[in-house]
VOLUM-498429 format. One record per residue (C-alpha): y, z, x; residue in one letter. Coordinates in steps of 0.1 Angstrom, whole numbers, plus 5000, padded with zeros to 4 digits. Layout:
N
    yy    zz    xx  residuo
     Y     Z     X        a
...
END
This chain:
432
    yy    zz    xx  residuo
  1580  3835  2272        x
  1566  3819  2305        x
  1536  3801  2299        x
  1514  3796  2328        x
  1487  3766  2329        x
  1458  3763  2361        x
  1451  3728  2362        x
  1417  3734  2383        x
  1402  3759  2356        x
  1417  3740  2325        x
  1428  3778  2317        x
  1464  3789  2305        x
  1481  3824  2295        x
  1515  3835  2284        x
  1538  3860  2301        x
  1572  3880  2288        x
  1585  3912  2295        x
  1604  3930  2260        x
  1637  3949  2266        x
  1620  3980  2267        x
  1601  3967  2301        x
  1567  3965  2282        x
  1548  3936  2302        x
  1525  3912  2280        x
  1498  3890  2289        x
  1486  3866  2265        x
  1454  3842  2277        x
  1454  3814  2252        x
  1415  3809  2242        x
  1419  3785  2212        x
  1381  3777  2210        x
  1368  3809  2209        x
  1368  3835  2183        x
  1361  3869  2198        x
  1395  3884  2208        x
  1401  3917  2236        x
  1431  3935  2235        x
  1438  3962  2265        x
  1467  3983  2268        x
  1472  4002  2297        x
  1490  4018  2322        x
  1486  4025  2361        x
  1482  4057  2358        x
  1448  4069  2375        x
  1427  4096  2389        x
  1444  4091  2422        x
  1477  4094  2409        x
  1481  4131  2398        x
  1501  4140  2422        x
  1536  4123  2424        x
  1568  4115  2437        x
  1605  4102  2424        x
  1634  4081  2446        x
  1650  4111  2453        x
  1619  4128  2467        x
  1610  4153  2441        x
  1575  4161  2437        x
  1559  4158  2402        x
  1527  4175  2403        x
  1500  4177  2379        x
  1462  4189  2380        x
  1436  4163  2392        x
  1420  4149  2363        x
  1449  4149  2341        x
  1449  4114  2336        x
  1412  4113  2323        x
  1427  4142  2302        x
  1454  4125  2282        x
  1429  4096  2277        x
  1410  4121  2258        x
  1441  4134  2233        x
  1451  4099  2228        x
  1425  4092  2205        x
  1435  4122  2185        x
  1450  4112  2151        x
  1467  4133  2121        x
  1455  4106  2100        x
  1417  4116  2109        x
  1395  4097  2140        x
  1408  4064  2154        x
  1377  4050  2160        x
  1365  4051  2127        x
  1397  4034  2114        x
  1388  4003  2143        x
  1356  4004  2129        x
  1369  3999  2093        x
  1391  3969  2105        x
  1360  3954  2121        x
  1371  3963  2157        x
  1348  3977  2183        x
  1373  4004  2205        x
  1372  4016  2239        x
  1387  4035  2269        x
  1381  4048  2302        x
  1402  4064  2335        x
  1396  4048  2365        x
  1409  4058  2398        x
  1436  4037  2396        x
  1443  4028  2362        x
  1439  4041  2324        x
  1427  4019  2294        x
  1425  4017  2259        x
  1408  3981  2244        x
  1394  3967  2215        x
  1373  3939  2206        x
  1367  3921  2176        x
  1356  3885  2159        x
  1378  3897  2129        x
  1402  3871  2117        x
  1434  3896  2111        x
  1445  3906  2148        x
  1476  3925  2138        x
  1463  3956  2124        x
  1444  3967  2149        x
  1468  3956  2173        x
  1495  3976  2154        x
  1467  4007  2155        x
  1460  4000  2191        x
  1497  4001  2200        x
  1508  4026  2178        x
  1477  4055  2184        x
  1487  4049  2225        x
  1521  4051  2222        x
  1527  4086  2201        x
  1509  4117  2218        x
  1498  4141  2195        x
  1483  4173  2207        x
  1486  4212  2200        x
  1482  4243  2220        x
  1447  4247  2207        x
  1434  4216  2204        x
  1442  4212  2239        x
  1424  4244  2247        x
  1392  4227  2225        x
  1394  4195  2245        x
  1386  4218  2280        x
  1356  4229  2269        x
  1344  4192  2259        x
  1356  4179  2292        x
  1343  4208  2310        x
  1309  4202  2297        x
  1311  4164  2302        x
  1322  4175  2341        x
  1288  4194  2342        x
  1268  4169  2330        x
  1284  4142  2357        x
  1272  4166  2383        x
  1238  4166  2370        x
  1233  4131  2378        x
  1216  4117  2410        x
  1236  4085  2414        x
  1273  4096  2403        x
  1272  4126  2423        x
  1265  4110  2454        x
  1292  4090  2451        x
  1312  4120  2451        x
  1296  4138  2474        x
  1302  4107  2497        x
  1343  4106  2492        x
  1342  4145  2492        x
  1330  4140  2527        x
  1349  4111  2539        x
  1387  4125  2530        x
  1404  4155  2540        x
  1437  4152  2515        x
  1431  4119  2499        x
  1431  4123  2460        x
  1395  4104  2465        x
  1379  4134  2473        x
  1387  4145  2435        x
  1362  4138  2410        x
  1379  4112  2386        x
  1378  4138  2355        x
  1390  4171  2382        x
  1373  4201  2379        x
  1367  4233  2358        x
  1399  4248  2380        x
  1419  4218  2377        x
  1408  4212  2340        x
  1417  4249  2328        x
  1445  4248  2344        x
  1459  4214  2320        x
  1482  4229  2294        x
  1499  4208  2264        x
  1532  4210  2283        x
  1522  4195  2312        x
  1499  4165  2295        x
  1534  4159  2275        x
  1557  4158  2307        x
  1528  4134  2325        x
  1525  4111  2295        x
  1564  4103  2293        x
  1566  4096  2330        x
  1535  4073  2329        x
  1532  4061  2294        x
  1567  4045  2289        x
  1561  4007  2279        x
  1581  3996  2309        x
  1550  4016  2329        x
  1523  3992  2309        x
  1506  3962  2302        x
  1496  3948  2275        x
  1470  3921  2273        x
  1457  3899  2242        x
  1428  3873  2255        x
  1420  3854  2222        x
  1429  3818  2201        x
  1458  3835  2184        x
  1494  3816  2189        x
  1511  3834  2215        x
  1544  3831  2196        x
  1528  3849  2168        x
  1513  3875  2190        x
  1550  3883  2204        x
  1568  3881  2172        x
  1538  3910  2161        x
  1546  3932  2193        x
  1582  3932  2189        x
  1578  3940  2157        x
  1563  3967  2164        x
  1585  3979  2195        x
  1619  3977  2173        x
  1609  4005  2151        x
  1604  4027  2183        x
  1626  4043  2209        x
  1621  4055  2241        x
  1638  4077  2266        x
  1647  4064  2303        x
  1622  4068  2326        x
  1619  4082  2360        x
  1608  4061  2389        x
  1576  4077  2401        x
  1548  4067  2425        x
  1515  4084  2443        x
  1526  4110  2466        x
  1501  4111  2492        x
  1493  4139  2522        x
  1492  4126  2555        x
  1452  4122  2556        x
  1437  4125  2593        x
  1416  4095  2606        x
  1382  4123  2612        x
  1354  4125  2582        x
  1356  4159  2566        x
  1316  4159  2573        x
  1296  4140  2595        x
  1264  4152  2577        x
  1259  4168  2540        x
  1228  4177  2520        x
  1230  4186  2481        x
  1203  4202  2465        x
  1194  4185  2433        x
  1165  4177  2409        x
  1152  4145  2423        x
  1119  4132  2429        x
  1129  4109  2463        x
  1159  4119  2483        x
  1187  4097  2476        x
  1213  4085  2505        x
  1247  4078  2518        x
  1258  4061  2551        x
  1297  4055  2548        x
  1327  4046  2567        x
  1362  4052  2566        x
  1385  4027  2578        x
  1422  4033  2582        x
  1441  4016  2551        x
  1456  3982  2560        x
  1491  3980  2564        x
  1491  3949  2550        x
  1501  3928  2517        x
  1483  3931  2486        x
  1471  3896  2493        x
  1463  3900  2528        x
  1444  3931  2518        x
  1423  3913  2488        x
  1413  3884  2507        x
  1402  3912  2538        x
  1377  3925  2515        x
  1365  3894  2500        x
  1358  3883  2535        x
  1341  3912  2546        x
  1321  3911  2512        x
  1304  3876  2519        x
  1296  3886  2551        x
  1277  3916  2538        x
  1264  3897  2509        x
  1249  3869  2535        x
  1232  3900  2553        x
  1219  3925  2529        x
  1204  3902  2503        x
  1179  3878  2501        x
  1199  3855  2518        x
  1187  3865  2551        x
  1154  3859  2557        x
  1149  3895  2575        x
  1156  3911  2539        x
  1123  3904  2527        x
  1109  3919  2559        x
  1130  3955  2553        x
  1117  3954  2521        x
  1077  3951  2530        x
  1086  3975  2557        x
  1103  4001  2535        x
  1130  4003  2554        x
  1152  3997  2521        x
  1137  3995  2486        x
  1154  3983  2452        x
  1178  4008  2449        x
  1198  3998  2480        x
  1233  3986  2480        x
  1266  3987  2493        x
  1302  3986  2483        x
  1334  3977  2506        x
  1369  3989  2494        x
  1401  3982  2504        x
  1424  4003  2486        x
  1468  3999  2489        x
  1460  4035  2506        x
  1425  4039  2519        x
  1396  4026  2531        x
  1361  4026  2533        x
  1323  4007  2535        x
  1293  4029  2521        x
  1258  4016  2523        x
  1229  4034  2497        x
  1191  4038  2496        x
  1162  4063  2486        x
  1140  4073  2513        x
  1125  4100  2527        x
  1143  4095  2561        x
  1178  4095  2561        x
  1180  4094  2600        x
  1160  4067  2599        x
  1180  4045  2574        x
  1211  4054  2592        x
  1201  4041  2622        x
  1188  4010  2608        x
  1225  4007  2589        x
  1240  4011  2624        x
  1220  3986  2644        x
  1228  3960  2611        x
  1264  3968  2619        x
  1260  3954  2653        x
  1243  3926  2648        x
  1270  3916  2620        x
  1297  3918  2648        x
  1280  3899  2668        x
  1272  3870  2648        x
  1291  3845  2626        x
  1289  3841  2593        x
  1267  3809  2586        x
  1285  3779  2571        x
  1260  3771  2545        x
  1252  3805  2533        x
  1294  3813  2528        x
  1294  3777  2508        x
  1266  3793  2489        x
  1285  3826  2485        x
  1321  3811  2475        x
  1303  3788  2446        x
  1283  3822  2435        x
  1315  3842  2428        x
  1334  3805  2414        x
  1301  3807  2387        x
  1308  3842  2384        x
  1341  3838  2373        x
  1339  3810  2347        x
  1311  3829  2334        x
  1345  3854  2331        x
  1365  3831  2311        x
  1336  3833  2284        x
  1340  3869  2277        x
  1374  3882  2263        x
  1366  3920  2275        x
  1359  3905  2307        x
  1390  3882  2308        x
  1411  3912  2299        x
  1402  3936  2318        x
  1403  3916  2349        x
  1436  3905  2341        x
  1446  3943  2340        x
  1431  3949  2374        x
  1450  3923  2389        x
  1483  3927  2374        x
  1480  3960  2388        x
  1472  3952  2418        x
  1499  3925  2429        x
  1475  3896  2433        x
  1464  3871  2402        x
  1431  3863  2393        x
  1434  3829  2403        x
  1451  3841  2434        x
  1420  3854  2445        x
  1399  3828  2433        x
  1418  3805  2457        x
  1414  3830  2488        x
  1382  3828  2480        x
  1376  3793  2482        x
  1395  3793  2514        x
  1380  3817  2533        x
  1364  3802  2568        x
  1337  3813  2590        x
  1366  3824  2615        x
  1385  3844  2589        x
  1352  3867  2578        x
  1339  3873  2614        x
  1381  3884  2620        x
  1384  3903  2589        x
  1349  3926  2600        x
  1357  3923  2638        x
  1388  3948  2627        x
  1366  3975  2613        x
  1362  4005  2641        x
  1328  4018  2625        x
  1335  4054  2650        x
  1341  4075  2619        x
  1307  4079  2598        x
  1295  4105  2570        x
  1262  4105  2557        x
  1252  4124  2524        x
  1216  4131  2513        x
  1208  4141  2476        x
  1176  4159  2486        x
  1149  4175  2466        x
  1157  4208  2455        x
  1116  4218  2467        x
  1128  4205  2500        x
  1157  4230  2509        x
  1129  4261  2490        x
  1103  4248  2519        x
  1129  4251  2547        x
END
């Protein structure tokens, strides 16, 4: 067992990799008592459509990720969750685009029966031909009721609109096609190839001994055996640099019109690292614009040129792309064009010294505020594993990003390919 210590953060965690390729985390809290515990794999939304070494294509329908998290929690015994509950534990899971997680919480003293539980419940898919055929109609439903919402579906709408093949233009849970279509075999071949321990992660934040924690997970992992793997990663379409839509307007029940100026970018061929500290960059130099930082924010404000609900998000994915400004108003042409002249002015200008100062110590408090949640401790240390950078890695980019690095990092963007999406009242499109 490796054991790690950061020297600036007074923080230290374990590492050690079991025969069968399982990889553990185990972040040493001995002062606190709350404990997380997330196992997980990086299997995602994004990932349903595959590929081996030898170039065989392993093809699954979209959504079948957020599917198996769903039978996972199925138990002969009766439902998981109650049995956390009975241990004291507080349990949890969701599918992300690039990742699937089950966790756990708990302030109980005994660790290893819920761990065993955790483990154990995530490593042994159970599932029948009609509880599978149940589970559609749940997830079906829960599909429906997504698209009912204002905010979530124009986030959709928005990647729907930006990519032409891109598994981002799939809503994270598919849809009714790609859901009926999900049969037991096909959950069970997808689960071997992306549940095998050598796939996952498993990460204890807490003050248990790290030695005991191992000597319980091997424990565990002795009594089991598991087939060779295949090799497998994201099989992606070649995805064309042009925006499906330039301009999209969904009809929905809302009282103010609700929209989307976004970007795509072409990914970065670039390291993981390189690629995390591009974003961070980029992200402080939007966070110095668009907040109260600048002493024009107030002014768009007063103006109502943006209101409270506006925001932004920059992502740099391994294999996309893409900056996406939001705001409700009545005048979509309007906002675009004030997110356009913005744009401008950002290339224009450098990032000032004193506000990124500001900036770097607000995401340094950010993160020790991190280190006093286990959930949060966990989980990030999931996202980065996955990733290929540490979460002290990008701490230290952070704190030595310069002026000159953020004004190169945006200066790279080519802002040519643009799709706005309005969520406009339904009353609207009856009037037209």
């Amino acid at each position: 067992m490796k054991k790690i210590v950061n020297a600036q953060f007074d923080e230290t965690w374990y590492t050690h990799t079991l025969d069968n390729g399982l990889n553990l985390i185990f972040w040493h809290k001995p002062d606190f008592v709350s404990t997380a515990v997330v196992f997980a794999t990086p299997y995602g939304a994004l990932d349903y459509r595959q590929i081996d070494k030898e170039g065989n294509h392993l093809d699954f329908p979209s959504g079948i990720a957020h599917f198996l998290e769903h039978k996972l929690f199925e138990s002969d015994e009766g439902d998981v969750m109650d049995d956390f509950s009975r241990m004291g534990a507080n349990v949890n899971a969701f599918t992300s685009y690039n990742e699937t997680c089950y966790y756990f919480t708990t302030s109980h003293g005994d660790l290893k029966e819920p761990l065993n539980l955790l483990i154990d419940f995530v490593q042994d898919l159970r599932i029948t031909e009609e509880s599978v055929e149940k589970e559609k109609g749940i997830i079906n439903q829960e599909l429906k009721m997504y698209l009912q919402m204002p905010d979530s579906r124009l986030i959709f709408e928005t990647f729907k609109a930006l990519y032409h093949k891109h598994p981002l233009n799939r809503d994270i849970g598919g849809d009714e096609k790609s859901v009926n279509a999900t049969t037991r075999q096909l959950l069970e071949d997808c689960y071997k190839l992306n549940y095998h321990p050598s796939r996952m992660t498993l990460i204890v934040a807490g003050p248990q001994k790290p030695q005991t924690l191992l000597e319980w997970i091997e424990e565990n992992q002795k009594a089991k055996s598991f087939e060779p793997v295949k090799d497998v990663g994201r099989y992606l379409e070649e995805e064309p640099e042009t925006v499906v839509s330039s301009h999209t307007v969904i009809p929905m029940d809302v009282a103010v019109r609700k929209v989307s100026v976004a970007y795509k970018f072409a990914p970065l061929k670039t390291s993981a690292k390189e690629r995390v500290r591009q974003e961070w960059a980029i992200r402080c130099l939007l966070e110095s614009h668009f907040s109260s930082l600048n002493p024009d924010y107030q002014n768009w404000l007063d103006n109502e040129i943006i209101n409270d609900y506006f925001g932004y998000e920059i992502d740099l994915g391994k294999d996309y792309a893409m900056m996406m400004f939001y705001n409700e108003t009545e005048d979509a042409a309007a906002f675009t064009q004030f997110i356009e002249e913005q744009l401008k002015v950002l290339k224009s200008r450098a990032v000032d010294y004193q506000q990124l100062q500001l900036l770097k110590r607000r995401y340094f408090g950010e993160a020790m505020r991190t280190f006093n949640n286990m959930e949060d401790i966990a989980v990030a240390m999931i996202r980065n594993q996955f990733n290929g950078v540490s979460f002290f890695d990008t701490l230290e980019m952070i704190d030595q990003l310069d002026q000159q690095q953020v004004q190169e990092a945006f200066g790279a963007l080519r802002f040519d390919q643009r799709s706005v999406v309005e969520i406009s009242p339904a009353e609207d499109q009856t009037q037209a």
